[in-house]
N, C-alpha and C positions, 0 to 999 in steps of 0.2 A: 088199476095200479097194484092191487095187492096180487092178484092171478103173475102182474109181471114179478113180485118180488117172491115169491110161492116160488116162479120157475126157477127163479135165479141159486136161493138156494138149494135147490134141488140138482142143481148142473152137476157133473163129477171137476173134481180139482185138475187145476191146470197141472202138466207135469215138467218141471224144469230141465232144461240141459244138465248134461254131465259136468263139471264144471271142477277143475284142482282148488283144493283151499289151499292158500299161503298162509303163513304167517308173514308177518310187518319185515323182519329182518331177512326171510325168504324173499321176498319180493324187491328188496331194496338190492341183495343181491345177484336179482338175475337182470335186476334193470343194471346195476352197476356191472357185471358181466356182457351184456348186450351194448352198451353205451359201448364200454374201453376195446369191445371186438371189432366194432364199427367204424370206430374214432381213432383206432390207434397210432394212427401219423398224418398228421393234418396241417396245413398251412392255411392261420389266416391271416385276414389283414384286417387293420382297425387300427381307430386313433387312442393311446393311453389316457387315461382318465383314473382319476383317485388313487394316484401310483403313492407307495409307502414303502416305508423299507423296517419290519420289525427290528427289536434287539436280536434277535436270534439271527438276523445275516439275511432273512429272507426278502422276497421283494413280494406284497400285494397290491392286485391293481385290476383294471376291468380293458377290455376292448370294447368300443362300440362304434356305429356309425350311426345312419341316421334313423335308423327304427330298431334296436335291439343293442343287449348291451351283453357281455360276455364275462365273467368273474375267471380271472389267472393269478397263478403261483408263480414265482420261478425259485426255487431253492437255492438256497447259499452256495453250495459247490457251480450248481450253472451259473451263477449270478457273478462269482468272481473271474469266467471265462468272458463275458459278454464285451463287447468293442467298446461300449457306452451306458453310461450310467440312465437307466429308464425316468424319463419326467414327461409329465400331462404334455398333453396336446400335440406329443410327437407321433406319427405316423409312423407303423411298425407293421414289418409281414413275422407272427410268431409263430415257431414249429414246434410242436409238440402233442398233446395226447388230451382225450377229456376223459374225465374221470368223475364220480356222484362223489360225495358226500352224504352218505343215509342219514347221520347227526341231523341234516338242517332239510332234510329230501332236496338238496341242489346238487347243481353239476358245476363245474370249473375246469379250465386247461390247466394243465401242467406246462409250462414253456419251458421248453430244452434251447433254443438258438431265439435268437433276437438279431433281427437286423432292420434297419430303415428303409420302410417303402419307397423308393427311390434317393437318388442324390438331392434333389431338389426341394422336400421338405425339412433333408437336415442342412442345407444351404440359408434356406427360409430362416428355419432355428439361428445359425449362424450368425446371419445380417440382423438379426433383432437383437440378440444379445451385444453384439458389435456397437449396434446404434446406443444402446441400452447404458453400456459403458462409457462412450462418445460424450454422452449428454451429461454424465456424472464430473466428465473429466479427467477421468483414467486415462485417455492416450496423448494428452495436451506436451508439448514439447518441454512446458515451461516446469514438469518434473521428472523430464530426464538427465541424472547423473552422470558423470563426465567418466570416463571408462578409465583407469590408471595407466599409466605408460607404461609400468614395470611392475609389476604386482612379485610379492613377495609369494602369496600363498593364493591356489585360484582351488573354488569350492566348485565342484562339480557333482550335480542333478542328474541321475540318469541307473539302467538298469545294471549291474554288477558286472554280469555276462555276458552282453550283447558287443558287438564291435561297436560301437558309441568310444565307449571309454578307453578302447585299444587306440582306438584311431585319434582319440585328444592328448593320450599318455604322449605318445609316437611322436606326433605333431609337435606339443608342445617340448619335447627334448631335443629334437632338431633345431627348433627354433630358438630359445633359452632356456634351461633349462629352467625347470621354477617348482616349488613344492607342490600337489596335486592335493587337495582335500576331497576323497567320494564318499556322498552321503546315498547312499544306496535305493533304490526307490523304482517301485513297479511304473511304467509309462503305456502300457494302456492295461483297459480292464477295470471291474469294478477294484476300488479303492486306490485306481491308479492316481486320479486328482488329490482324494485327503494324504495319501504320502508324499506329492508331489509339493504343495501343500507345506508340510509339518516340514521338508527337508529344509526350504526354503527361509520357516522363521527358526529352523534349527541353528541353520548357519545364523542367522541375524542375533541368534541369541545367546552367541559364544562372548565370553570374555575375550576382551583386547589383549589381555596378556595373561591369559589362565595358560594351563597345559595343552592344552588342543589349540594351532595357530587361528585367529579369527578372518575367512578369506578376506581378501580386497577386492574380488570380483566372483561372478556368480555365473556358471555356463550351466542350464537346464539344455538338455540336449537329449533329441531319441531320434533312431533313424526314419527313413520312408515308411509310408505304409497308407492305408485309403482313410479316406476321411472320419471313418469310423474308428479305424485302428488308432487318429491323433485324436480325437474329440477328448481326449484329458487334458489335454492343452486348450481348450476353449470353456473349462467351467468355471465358474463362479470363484469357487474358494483359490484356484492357482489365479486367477486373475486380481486377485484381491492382493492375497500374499505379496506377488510380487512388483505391488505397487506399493504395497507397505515396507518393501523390503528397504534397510537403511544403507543396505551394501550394493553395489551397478550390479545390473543382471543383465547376462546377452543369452538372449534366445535362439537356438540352432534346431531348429524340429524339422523335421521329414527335408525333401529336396527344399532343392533354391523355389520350385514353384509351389510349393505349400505355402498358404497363409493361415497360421492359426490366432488368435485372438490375442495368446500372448506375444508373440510378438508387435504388436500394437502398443501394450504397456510396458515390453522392455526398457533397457533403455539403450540395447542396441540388437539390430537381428543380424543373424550371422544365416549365410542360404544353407551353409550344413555343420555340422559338429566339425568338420577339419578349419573348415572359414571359421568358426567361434575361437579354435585357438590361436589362428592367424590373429586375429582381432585381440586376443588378450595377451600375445607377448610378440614382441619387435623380432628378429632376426638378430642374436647377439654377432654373428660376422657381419653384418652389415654396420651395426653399430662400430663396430672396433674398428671396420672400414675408413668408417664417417669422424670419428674419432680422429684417429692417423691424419685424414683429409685436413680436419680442422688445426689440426695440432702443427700440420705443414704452415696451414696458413696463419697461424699465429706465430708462427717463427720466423717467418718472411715479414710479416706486416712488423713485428717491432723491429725487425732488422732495418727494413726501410725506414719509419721511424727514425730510428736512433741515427743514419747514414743521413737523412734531410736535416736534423737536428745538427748534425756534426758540420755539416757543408754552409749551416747559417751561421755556426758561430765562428767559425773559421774569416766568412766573411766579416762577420763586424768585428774580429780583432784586426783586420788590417785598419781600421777605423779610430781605432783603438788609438792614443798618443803613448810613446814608447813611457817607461817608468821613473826615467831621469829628469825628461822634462817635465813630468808633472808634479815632481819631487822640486825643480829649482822654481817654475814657479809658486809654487805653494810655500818653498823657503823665502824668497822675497815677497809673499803676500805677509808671512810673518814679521819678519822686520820691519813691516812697514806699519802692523797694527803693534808692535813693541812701541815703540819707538812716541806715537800717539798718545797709547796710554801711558807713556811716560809724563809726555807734556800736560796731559788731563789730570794727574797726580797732581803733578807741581800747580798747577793751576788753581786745585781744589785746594789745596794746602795752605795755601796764599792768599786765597778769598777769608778763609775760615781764619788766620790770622790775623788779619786786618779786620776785622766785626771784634774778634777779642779786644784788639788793643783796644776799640772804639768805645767798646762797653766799661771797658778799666777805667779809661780816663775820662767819660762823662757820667758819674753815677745817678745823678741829680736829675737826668732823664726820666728814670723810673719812680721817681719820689714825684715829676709833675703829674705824670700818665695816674698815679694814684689818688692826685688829689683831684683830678680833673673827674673821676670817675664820682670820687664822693661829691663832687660838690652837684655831680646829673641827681645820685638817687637824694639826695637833700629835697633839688627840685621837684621829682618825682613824687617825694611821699608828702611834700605840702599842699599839692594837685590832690592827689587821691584822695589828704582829709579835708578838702573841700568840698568835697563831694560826695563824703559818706553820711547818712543817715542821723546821726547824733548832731553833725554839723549843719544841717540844715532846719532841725526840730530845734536846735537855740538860733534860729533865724526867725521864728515867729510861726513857723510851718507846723502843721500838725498831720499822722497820719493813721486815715480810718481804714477800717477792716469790719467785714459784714461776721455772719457768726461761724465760717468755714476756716477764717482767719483768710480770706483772699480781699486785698486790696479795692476798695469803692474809688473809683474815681471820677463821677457823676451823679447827678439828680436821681436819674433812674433806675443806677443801682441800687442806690440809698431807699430808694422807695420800695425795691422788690424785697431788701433787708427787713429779716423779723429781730435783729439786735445788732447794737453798730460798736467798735470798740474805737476810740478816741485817742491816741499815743500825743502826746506832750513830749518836750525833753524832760519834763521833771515828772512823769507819770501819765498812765493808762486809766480812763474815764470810759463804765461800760452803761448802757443804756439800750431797755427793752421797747420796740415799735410794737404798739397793739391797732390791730387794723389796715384799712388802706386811708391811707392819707393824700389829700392834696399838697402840693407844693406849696403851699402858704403855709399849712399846718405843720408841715415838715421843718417849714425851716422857724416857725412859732416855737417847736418842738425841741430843735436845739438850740437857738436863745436861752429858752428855760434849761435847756440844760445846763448850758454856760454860765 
């Protein structure tokens, strides 16, 4: 064993390859040089996972599928081109660049384009947020507002520039003319929804009678474009808004065959921005039309009226008795009730003097009726003192009373009595019972007493 370790060091030294030294910052930048030569325009695809959006504007987030996961940017300026606001779980093909980071030795894309890995996962997205809202209540009938027949002032949602607002100005001055309120507002792209958004409780949040008209109705409106170009119309915060909105909202987005979410919580859909201002003002020549119409038929209808009115009373004046004759009988109805009351005069006249004379010459009547009277209450009160109390007590009668002062009128009472009071006519005798006594002793009792 030692012969083997003798050999060993004894061997001559191994001599190593040629080899470049790096430094740390050298090396991060030839990897970061190789990497962005390699990678410099790349498409992938992967589903968003841990998507954020900094203060600074920017958006961070990962790609992954099912074995690997991929750390991406997108920078503020790309982020405000983008058709759709980036959220988890949506399926995206992104074009852009990878690039290190020597800070942390990673790598991450740069995403320049964003778009949905086919129709069919953002259809998916669509139907769940759809359902999502469904079940909350947001598309229920029973808080859809009744759309005004003639709005003074109609507030319109939609991009400054675009023919959107040409085509409602237009529409709507053809049709009646009406004041136009545009509240200005991006319709797709990042920050298309939170302005779409803010326009929305902008309007709601005018004064009824400040400086600025407050609308009566509410046209969000933007033209065609692919499902991605509307998906601001399908998020969250416009779909809130304009169910909190206090003022009707008609929804006119992309063609007649577009369905976007808001139109679900409208509370009316219009198939495009000229149909939204059809819907928000009448046709004033048609009006004036219908008007006229009416106005024929209301001069007819009282004319007829008043001519059937005329033709009835016509007939029942032939009915009618001329005004002489109802004059001479009603002059001999009088004469005949004169003439009555004359004799009913004389009558009463005649009665009422004949009772005078009667009463003149018998006065001696009223002097009998008076003694007849006194001599009833004579009888009357010699009854009564018959029967009153003093007159019965000088009859030999006496009367008891227990100690309540309520009247005995039995054995029994007498014996439930703890003191008896005696009334005489000529005085009251009081005596105290001690015990319970028998009826022999009771009445032993008052003997002695008497």
């Amino acid at each position: 064993m030692s012969d083997l370790f003798e050999t060993l060091a004894s061997a001559p030294p191994v001599t190593q390859p040629n080899l470049h030294e790096y430094s740390v910052s050298e090396l991060s930048f030839e990897i970061k040089k190789c990497i962005e030569n390699t990678f410099n325009r790349i498409r992938v695809k992967g589903e968003i996972f841990g998507c954020k959006r900094a203060d600074s504007g920017h958006w961070y987030l990962s790609l992954k599928d099912e074995n690997a996961l991929l750390s991406a940017v997108i920078w503020k300026g790309t982020a405000t081109r983008l058709p759709f606001k980036p959220e988890d779980g949506l399926e995206v093909i992104a074009t852009g660049k990878i690039t290190t980071f020597s800070g942390k030795s990673s790598y991450q894309m740069i995403i320049e384009q964003l778009e949905i890995a086919g129709t069919g996962a953002l259809l998916k997205l669509l139907e769940e947020r759809k359902q999502k809202f469904a079940a909350e209540g947001l598309f229920d009938a029973a808080h859809k507002k009744k759309i005004p027949f003639l709005p003074d002032t109609i507030g319109v949602v939609t991009s400054p520039t675009g023919a959107v607002i040409r085509d409602i100005i237009h529409r709507v001055t053809d049709r009646f003319p009406s004041h136009i309120l545009l509240w200005p507002s991006l319709v797709q792209g990042e920050g298309a929804a939170e302005q779409i958004a803010q326009a929305i409780r902008g309007f709601n949040d005018l004064p009824a009678s400040g400086a600025i008209p407050r609308p009566d109705v509410i046209i969000v409106a933007r033209g065609g474009g692919s499902l991605e170009d509307l998906w601001a119309f399908n998020e969250e915060i416009v779909i809130r808004a304009v169910y909190d909105s206090e003022i009707p909202i008609i929804s006119a987005v992309g063609h007649e065959t577009d369905t976007m979410l808001i139109d679900y919580v409208a509370d009316m859909r219009a198939p495009t921005p000229t149909g939204a201002a059809e819907f928000a003002v009448p046709v004033k020549n048609e009006l004036l039309e219908r008007i006229k119409t009416l106005q024929s038929r209301m001069f007819s209808g009282i004319t007829h009226y008043f001519n059937e009115r005329k033709t009835i009373v016509q007939g029942l004046s032939r009915g009618i008795p001329k005004l002489d004759q109802i004059l001479a009988e009603n002059r001999q109805y009088l004469d005949e009730r004169s003439e009555r009351l004359h004799v009913a005069i004389e009558h009463y006249l005649t009665n009422n003097q004949n009772r005078l004379e009667l009463v003149s010459l018998k006065p001696y009547l009223i002097k009998n009726i008076i003694e007849k009277q006194k001599d009833n209450l004579n009888h009357l009160a010699l009854r009564l003192d018959a029967v009153s109390v003093e007159s019965v007590l000088q009859r030999g009668f006496a009367w008891v009373k227990n100690e309540q002062s309520q009247t005995v009128y039995n054995l029994q009472q007498a014996r439930q009595a703890h003191r008896l009071q005696i009334r005489f006519s000529d005085g009251t005798l009081t005596t105290n019972l001690k015990g319970t006594k028998n009826d022999q002793n009771l009445q032993s009792d008052l003997f002695d007493l008497l």
